[in-house]
mmJSON file of the N, C-alpha and C atoms, coordinates in Angstrom:
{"data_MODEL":{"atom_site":{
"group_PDB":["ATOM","ATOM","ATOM","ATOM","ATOM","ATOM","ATOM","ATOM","ATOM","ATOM","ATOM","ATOM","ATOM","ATOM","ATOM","ATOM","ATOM","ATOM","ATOM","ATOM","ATOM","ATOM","ATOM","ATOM","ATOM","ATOM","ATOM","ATOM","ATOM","ATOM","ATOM","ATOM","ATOM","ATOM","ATOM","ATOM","ATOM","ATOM","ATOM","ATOM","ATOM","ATOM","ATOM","ATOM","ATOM","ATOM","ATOM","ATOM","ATOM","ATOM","ATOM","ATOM","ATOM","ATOM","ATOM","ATOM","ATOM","ATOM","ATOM","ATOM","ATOM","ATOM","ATOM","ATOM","ATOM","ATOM","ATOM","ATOM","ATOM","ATOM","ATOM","ATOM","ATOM","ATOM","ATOM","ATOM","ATOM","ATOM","ATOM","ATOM","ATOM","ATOM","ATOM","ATOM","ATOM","ATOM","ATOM","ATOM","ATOM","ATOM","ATOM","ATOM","ATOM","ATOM","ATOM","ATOM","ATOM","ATOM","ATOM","ATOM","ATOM","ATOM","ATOM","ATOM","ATOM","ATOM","ATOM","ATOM","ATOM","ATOM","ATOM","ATOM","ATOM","ATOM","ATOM","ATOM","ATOM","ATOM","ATOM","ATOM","ATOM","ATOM","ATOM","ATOM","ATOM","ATOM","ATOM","ATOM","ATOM","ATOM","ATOM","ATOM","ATOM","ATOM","ATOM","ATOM","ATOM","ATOM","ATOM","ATOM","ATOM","ATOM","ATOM","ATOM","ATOM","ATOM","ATOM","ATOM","ATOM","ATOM","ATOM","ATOM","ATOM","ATOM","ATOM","ATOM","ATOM","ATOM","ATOM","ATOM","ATOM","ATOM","ATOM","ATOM","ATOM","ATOM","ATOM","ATOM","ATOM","ATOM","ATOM","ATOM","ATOM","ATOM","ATOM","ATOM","ATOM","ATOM","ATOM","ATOM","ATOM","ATOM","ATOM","ATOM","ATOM","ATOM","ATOM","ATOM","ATOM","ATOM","ATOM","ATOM","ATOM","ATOM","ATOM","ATOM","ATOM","ATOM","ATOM","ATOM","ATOM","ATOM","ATOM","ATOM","ATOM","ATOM","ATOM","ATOM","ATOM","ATOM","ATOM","ATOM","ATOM","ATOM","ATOM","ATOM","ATOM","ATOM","ATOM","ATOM","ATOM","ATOM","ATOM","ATOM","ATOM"],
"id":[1,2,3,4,5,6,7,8,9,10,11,12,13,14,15,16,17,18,19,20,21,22,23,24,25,26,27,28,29,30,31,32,33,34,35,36,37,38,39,40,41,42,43,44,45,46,47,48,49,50,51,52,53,54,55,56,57,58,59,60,61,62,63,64,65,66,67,68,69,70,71,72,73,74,75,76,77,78,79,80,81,82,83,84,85,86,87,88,89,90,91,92,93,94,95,96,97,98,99,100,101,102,103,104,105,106,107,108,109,110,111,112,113,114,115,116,117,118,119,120,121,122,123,124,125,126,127,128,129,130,131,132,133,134,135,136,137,138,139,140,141,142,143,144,145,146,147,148,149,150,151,152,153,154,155,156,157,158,159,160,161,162,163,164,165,166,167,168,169,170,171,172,173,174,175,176,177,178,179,180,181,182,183,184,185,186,187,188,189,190,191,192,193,194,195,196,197,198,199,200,201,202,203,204,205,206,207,208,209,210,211,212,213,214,215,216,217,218,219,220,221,222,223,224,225],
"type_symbol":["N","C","C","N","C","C","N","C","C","N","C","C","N","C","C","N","C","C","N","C","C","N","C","C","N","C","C","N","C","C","N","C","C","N","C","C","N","C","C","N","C","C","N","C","C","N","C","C","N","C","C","N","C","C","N","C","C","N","C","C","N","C","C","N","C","C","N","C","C","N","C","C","N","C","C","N","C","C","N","C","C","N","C","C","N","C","C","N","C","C","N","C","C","N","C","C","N","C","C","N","C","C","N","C","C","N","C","C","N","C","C","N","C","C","N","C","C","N","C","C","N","C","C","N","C","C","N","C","C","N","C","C","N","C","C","N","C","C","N","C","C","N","C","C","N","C","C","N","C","C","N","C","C","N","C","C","N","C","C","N","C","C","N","C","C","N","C","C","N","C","C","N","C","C","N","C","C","N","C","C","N","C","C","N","C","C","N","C","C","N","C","C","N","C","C","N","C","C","N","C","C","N","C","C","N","C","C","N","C","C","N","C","C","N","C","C","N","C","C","N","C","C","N","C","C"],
"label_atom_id":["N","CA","C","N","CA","C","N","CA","C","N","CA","C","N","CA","C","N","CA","C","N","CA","C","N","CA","C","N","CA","C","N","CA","C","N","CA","C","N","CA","C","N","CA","C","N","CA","C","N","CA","C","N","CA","C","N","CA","C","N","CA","C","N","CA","C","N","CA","C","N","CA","C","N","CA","C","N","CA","C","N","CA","C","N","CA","C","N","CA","C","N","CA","C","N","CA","C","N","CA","C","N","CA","C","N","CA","C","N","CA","C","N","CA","C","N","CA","C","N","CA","C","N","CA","C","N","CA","C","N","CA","C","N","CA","C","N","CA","C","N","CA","C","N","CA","C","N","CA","C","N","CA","C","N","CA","C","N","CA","C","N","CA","C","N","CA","C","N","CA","C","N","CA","C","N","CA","C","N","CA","C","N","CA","C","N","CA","C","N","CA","C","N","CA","C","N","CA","C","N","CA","C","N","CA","C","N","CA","C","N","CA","C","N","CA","C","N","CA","C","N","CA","C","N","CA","C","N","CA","C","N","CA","C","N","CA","C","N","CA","C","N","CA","C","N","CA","C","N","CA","C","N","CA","C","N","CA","C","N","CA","C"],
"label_alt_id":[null,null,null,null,null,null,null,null,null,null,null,null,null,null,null,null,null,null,null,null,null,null,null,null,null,null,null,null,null,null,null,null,null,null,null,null,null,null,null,null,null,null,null,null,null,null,null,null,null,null,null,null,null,null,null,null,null,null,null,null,null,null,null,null,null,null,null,null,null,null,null,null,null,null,null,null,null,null,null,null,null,null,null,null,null,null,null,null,null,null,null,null,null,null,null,null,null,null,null,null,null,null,null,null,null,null,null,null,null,null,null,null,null,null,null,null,null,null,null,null,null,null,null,null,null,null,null,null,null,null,null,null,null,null,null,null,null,null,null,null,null,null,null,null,null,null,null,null,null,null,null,null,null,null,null,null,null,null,null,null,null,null,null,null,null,null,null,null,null,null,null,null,null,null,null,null,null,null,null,null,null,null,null,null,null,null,null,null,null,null,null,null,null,null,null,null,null,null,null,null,null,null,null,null,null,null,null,null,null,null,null,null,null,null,null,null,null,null,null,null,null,null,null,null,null],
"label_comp_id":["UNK","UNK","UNK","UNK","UNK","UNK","UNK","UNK","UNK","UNK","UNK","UNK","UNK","UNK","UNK","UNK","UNK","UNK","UNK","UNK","UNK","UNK","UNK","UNK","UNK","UNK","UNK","UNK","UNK","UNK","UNK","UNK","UNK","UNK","UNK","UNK","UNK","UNK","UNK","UNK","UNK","UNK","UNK","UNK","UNK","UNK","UNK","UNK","UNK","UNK","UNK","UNK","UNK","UNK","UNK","UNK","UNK","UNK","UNK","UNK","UNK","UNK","UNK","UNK","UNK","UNK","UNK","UNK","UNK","UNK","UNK","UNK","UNK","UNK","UNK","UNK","UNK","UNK","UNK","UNK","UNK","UNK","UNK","UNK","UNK","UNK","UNK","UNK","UNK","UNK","UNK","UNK","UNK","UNK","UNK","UNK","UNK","UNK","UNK","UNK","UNK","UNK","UNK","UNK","UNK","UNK","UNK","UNK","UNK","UNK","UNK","UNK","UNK","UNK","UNK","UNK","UNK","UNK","UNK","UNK","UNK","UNK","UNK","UNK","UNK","UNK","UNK","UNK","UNK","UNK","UNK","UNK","UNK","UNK","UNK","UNK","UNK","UNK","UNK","UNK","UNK","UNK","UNK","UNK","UNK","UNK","UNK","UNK","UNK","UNK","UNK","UNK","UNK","UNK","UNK","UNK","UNK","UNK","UNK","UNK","UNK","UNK","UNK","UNK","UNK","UNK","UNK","UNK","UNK","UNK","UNK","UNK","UNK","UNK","UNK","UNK","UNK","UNK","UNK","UNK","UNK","UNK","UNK","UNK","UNK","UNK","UNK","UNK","UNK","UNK","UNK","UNK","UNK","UNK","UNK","UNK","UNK","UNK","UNK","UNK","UNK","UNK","UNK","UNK","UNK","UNK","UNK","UNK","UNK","UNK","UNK","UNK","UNK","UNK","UNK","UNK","UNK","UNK","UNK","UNK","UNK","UNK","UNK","UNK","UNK"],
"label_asym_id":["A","A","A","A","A","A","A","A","A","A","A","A","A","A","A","A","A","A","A","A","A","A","A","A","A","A","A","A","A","A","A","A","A","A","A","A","A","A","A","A","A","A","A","A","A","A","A","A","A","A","A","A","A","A","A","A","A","A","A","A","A","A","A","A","A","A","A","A","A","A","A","A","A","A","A","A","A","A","A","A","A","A","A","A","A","A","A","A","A","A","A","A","A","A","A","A","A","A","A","A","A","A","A","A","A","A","A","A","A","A","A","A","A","A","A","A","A","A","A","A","A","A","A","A","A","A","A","A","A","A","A","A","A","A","A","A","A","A","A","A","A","A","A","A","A","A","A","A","A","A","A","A","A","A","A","A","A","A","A","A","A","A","A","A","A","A","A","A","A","A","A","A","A","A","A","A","A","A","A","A","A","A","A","A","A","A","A","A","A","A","A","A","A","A","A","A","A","A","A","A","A","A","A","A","A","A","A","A","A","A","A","A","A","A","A","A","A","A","A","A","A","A","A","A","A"],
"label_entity_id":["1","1","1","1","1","1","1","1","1","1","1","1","1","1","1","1","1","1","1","1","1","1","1","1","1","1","1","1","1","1","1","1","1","1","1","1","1","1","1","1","1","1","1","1","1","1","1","1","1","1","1","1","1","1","1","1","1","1","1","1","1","1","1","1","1","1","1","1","1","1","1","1","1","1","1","1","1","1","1","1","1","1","1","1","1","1","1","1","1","1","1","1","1","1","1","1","1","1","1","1","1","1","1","1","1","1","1","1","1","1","1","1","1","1","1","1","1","1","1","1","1","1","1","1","1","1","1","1","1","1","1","1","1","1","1","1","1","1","1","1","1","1","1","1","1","1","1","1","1","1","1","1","1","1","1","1","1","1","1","1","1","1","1","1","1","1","1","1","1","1","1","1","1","1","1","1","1","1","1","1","1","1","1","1","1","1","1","1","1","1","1","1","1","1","1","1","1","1","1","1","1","1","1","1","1","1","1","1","1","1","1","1","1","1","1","1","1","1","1","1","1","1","1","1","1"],
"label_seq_id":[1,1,1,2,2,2,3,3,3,4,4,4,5,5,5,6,6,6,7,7,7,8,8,8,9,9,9,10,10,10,11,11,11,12,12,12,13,13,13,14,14,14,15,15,15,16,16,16,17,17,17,18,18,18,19,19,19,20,20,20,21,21,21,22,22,22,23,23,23,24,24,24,25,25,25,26,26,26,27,27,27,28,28,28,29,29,29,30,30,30,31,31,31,32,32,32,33,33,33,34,34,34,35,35,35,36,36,36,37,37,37,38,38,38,39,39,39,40,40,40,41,41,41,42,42,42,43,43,43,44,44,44,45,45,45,46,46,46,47,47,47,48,48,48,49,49,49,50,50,50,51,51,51,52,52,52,53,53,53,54,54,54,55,55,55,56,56,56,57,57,57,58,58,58,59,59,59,60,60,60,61,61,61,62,62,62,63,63,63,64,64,64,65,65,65,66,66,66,67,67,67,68,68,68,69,69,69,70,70,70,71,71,71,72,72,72,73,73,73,74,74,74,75,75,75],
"pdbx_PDB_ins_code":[null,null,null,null,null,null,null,null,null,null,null,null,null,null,null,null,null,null,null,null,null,null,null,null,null,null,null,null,null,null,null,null,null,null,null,null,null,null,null,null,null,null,null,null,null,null,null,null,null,null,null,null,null,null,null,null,null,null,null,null,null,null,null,null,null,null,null,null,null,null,null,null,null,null,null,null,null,null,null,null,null,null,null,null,null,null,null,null,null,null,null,null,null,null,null,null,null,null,null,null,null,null,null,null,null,null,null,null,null,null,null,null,null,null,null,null,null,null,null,null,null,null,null,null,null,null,null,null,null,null,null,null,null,null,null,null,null,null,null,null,null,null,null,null,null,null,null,null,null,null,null,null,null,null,null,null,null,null,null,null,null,null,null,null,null,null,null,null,null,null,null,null,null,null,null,null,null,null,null,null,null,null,null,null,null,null,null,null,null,null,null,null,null,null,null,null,null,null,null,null,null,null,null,null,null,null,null,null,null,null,null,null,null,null,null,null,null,null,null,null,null,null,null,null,null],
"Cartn_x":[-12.667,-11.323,-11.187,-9.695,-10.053,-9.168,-8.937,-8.394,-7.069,-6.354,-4.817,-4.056,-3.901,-3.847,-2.204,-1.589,-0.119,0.003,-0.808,-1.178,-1.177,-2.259,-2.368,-1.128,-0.437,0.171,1.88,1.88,3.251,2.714,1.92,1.707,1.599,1.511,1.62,2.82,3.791,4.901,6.06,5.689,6.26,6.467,4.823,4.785,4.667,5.38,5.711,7.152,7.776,9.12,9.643,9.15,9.034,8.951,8.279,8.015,9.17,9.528,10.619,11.948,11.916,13.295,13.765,12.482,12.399,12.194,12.094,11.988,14.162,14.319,15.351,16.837,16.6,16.969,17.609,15.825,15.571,15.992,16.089,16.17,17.043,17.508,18.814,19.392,20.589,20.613,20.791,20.021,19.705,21.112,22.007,23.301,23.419,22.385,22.397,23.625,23.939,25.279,24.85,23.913,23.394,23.151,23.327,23.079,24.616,26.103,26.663,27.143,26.297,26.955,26.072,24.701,24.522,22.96,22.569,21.118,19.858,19.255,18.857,17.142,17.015,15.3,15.54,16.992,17.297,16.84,17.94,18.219,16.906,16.092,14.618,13.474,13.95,13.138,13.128,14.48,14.693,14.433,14.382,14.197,12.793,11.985,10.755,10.181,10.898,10.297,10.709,11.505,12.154,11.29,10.969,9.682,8.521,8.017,6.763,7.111,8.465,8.289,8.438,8.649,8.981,7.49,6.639,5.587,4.272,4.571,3.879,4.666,5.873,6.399,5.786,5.526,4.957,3.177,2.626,1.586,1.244,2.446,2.021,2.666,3.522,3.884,2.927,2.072,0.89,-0.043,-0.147,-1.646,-1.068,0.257,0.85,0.495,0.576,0.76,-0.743,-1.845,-3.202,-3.527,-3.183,-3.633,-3.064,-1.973,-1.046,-1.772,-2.026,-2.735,-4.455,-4.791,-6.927,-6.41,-6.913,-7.92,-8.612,-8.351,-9.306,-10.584,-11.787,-13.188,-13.516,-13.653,-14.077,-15.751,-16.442,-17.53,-18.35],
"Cartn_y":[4.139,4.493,4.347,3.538,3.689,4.732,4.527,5.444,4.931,6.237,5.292,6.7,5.812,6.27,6.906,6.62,7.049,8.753,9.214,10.5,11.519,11.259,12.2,12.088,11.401,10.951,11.593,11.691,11.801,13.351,14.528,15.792,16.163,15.238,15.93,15.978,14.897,14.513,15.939,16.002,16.896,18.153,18.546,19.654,20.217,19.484,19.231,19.592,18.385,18.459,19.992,20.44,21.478,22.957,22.641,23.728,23.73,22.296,22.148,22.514,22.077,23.09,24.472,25.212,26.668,27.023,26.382,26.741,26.526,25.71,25.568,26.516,27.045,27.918,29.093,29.668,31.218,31.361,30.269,30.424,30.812,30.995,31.059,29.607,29.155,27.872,27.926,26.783,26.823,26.784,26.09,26.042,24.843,24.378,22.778,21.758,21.442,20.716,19.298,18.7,17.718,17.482,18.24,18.395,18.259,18.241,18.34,19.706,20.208,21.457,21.328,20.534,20.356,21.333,21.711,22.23,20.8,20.432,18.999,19.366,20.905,20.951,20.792,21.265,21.187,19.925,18.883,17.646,16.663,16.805,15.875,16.681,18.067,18.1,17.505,17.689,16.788,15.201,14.798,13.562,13.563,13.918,13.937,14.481,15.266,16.002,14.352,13.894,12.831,11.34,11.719,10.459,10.751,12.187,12.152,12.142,12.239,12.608,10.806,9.956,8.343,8.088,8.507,7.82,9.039,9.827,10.04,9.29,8.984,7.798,7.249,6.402,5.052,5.178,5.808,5.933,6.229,7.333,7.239,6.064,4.855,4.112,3.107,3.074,2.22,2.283,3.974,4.443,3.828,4.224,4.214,2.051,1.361,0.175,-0.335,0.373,-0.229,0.785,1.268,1.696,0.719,0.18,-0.561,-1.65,-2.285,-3.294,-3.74,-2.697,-2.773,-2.867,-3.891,-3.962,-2.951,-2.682,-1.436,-2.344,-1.861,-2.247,-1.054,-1.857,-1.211,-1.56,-0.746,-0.611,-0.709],
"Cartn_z":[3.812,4.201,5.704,6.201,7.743,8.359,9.311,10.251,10.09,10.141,10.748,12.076,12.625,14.062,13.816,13.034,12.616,12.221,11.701,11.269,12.16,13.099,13.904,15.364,15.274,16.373,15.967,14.507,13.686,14.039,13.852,13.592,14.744,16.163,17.516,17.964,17.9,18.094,16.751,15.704,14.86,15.347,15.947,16.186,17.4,18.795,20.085,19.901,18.676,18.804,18.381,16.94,16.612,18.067,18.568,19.155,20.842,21.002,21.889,21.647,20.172,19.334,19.289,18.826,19.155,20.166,20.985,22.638,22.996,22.92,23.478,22.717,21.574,20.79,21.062,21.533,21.925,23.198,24.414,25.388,26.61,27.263,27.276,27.762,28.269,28.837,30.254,30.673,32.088,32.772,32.225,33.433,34.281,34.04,34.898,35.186,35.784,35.848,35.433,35.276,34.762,33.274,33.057,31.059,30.589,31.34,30.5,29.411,29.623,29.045,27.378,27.277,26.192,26.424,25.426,25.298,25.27,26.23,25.636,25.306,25.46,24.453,23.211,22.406,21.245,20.83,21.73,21.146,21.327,22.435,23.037,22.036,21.259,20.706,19.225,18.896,17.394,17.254,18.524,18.726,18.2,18.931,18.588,17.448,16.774,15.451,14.718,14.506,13.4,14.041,15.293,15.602,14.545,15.004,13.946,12.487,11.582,10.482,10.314,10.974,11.014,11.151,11.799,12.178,10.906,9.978,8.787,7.835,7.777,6.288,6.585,7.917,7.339,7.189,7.577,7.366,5.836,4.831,3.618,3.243,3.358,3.144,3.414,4.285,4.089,3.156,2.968,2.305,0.779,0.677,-1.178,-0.859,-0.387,-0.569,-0.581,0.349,-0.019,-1.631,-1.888,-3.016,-4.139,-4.305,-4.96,-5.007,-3.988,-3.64,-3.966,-4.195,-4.048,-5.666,-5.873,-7.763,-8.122,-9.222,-9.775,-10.218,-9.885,-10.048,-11.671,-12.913,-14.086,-14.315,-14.25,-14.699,-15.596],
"occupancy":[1.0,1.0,1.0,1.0,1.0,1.0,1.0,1.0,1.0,1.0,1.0,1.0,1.0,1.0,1.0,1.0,1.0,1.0,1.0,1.0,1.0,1.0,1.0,1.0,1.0,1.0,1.0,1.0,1.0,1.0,1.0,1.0,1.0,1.0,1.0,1.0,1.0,1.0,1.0,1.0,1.0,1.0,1.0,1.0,1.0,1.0,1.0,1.0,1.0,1.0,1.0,1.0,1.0,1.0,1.0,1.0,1.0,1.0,1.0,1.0,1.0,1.0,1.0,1.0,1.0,1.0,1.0,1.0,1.0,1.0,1.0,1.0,1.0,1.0,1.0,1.0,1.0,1.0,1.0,1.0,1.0,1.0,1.0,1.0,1.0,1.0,1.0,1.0,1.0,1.0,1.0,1.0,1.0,1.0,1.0,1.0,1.0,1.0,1.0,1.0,1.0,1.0,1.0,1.0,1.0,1.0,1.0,1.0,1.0,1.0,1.0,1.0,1.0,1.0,1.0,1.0,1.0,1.0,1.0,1.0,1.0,1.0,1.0,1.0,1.0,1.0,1.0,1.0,1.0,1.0,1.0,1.0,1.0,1.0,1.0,1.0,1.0,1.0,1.0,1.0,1.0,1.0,1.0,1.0,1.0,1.0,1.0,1.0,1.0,1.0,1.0,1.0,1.0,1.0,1.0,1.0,1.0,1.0,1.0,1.0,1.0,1.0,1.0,1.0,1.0,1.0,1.0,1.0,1.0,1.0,1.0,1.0,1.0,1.0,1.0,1.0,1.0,1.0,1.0,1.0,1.0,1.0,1.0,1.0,1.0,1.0,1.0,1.0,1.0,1.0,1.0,1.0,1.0,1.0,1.0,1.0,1.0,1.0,1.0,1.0,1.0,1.0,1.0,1.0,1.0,1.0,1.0,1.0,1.0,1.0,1.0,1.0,1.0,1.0,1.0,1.0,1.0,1.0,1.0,1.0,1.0,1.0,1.0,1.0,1.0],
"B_iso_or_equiv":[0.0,0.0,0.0,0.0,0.0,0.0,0.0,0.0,0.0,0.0,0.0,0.0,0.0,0.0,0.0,0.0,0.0,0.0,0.0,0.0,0.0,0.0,0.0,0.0,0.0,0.0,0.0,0.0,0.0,0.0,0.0,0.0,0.0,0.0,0.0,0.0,0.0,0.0,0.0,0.0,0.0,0.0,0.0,0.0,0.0,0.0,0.0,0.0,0.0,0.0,0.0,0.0,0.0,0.0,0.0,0.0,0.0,0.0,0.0,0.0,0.0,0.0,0.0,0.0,0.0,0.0,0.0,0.0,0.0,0.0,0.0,0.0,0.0,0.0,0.0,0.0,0.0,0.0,0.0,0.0,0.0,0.0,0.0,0.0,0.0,0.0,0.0,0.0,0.0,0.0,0.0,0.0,0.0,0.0,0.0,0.0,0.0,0.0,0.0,0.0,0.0,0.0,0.0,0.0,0.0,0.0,0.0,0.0,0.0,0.0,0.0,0.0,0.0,0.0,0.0,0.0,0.0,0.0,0.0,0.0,0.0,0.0,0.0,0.0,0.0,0.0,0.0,0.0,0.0,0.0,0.0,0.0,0.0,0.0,0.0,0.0,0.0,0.0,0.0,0.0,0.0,0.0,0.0,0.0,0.0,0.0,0.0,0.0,0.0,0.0,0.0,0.0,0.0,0.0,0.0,0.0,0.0,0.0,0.0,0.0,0.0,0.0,0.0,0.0,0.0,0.0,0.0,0.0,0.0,0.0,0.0,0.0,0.0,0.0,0.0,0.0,0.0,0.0,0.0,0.0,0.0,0.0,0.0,0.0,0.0,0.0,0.0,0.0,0.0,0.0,0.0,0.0,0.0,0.0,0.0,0.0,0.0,0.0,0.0,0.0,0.0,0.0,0.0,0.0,0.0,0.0,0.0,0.0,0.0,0.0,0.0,0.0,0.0,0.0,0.0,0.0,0.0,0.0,0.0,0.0,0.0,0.0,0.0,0.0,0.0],
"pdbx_formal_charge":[null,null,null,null,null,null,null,null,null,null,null,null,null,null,null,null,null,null,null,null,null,null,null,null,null,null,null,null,null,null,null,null,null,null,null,null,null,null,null,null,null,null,null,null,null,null,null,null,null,null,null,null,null,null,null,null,null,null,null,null,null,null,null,null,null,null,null,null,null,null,null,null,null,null,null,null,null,null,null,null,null,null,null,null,null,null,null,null,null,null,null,null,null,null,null,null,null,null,null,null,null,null,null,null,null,null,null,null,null,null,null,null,null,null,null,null,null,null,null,null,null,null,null,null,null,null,null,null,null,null,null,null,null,null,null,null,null,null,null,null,null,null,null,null,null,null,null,null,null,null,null,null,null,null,null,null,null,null,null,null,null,null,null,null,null,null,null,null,null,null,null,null,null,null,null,null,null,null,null,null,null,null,null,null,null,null,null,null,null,null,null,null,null,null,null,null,null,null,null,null,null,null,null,null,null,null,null,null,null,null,null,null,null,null,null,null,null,null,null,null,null,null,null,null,null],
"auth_seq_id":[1,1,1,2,2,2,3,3,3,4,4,4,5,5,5,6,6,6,7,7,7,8,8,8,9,9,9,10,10,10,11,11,11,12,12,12,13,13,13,14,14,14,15,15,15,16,16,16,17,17,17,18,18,18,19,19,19,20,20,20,21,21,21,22,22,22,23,23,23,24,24,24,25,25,25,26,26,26,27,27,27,28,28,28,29,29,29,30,30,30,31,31,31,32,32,32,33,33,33,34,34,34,35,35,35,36,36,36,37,37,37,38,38,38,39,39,39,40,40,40,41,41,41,42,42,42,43,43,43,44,44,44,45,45,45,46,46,46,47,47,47,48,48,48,49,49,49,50,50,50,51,51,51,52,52,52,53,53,53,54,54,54,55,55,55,56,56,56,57,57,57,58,58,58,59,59,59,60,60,60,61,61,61,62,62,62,63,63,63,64,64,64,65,65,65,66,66,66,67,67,67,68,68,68,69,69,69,70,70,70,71,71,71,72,72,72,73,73,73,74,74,74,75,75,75],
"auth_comp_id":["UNK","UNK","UNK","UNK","UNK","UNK","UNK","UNK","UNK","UNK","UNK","UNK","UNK","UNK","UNK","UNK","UNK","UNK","UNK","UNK","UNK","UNK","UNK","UNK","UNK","UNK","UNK","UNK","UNK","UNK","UNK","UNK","UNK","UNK","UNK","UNK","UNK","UNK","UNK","UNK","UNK","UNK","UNK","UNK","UNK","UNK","UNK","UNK","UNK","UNK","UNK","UNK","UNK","UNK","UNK","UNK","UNK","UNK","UNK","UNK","UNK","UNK","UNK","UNK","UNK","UNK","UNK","UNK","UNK","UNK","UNK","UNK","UNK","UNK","UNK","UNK","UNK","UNK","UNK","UNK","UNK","UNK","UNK","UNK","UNK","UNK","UNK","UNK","UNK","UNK","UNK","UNK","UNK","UNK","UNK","UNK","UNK","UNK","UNK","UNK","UNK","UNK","UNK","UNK","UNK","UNK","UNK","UNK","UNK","UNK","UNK","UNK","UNK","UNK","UNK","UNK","UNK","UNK","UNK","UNK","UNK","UNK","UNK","UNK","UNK","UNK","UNK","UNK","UNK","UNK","UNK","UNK","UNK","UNK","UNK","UNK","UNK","UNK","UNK","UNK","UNK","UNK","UNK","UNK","UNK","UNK","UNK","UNK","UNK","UNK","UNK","UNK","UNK","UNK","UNK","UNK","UNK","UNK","UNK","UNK","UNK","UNK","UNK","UNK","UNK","UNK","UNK","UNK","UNK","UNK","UNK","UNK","UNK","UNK","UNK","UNK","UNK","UNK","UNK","UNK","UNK","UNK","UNK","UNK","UNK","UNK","UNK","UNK","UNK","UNK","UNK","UNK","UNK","UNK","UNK","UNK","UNK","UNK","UNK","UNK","UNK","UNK","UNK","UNK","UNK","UNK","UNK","UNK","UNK","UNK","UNK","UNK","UNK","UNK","UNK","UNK","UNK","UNK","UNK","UNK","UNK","UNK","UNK","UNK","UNK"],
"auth_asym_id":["A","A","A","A","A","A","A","A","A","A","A","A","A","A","A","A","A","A","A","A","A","A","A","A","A","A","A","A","A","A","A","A","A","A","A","A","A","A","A","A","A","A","A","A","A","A","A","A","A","A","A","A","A","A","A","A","A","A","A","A","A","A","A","A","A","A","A","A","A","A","A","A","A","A","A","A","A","A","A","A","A","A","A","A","A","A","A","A","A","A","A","A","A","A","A","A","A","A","A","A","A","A","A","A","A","A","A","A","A","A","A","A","A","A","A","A","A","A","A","A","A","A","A","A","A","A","A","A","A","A","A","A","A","A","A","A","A","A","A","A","A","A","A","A","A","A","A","A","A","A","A","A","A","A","A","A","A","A","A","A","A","A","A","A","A","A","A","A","A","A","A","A","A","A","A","A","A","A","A","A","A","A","A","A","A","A","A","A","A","A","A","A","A","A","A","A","A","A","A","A","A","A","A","A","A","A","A","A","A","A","A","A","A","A","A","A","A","A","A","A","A","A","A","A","A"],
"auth_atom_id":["N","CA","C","N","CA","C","N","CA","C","N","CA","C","N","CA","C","N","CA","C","N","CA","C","N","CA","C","N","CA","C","N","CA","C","N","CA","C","N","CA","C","N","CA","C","N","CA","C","N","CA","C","N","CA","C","N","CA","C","N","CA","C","N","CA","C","N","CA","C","N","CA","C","N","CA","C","N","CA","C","N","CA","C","N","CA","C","N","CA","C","N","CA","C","N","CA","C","N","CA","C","N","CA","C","N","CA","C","N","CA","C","N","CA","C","N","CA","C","N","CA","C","N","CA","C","N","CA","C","N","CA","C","N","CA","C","N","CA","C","N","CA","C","N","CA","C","N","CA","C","N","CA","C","N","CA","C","N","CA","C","N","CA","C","N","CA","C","N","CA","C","N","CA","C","N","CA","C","N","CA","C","N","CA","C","N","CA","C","N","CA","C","N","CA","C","N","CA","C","N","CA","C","N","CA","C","N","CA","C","N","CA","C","N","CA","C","N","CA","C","N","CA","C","N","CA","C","N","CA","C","N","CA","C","N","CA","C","N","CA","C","N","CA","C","N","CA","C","N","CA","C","N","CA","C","N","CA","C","N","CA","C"],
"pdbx_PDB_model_num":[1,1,1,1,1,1,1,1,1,1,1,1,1,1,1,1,1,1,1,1,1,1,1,1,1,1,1,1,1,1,1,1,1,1,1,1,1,1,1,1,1,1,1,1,1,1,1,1,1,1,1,1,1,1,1,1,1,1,1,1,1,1,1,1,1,1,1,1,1,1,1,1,1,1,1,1,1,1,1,1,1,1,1,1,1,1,1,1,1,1,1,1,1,1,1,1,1,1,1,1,1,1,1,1,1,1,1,1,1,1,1,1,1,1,1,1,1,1,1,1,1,1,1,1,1,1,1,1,1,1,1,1,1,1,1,1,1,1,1,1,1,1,1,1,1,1,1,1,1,1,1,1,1,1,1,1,1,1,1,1,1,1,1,1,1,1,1,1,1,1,1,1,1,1,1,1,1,1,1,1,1,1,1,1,1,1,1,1,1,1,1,1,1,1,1,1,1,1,1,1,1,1,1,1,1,1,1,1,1,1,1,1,1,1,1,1,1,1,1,1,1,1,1,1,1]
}}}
């Protein structure tokens, strides 16, 4: 079985974004005149949660296709 570098990269990014979400939530808002008036840990963090849940599809979307793919060896 090899490595797929998609996995661990989707569960840092998930759980970065995740935790930038609930950060920007609880927090209060900074007031910045540069934001627009928007919360953007909310939004830079959803960004990133829906990166990693993009970058585990395709990784089970690889795994489901080499499995599809390998011949079954009968004994």
């Amino acid at each position: 079985m090899q490595f797929d570098i998609r996995i661990p990269i989707g569960i840092m990014f998930l759980l970065i974004g995740g935790v930038l979400s609930a950060y920007g939530w609880v927090a209060a808002p900074s007031g910045a005149s540069g934001s627009l008036a928007l919360n953007v840990d909310v939004w830079w963090g959803g960004a990133m949660a829906l990166f990693g849940i993009g970058m585990l599809a395709l990784a089970r979307r690889a795994m489901v296709r080499k499995a599809l793919c390998t011949p079954e060896v009968q004994g």
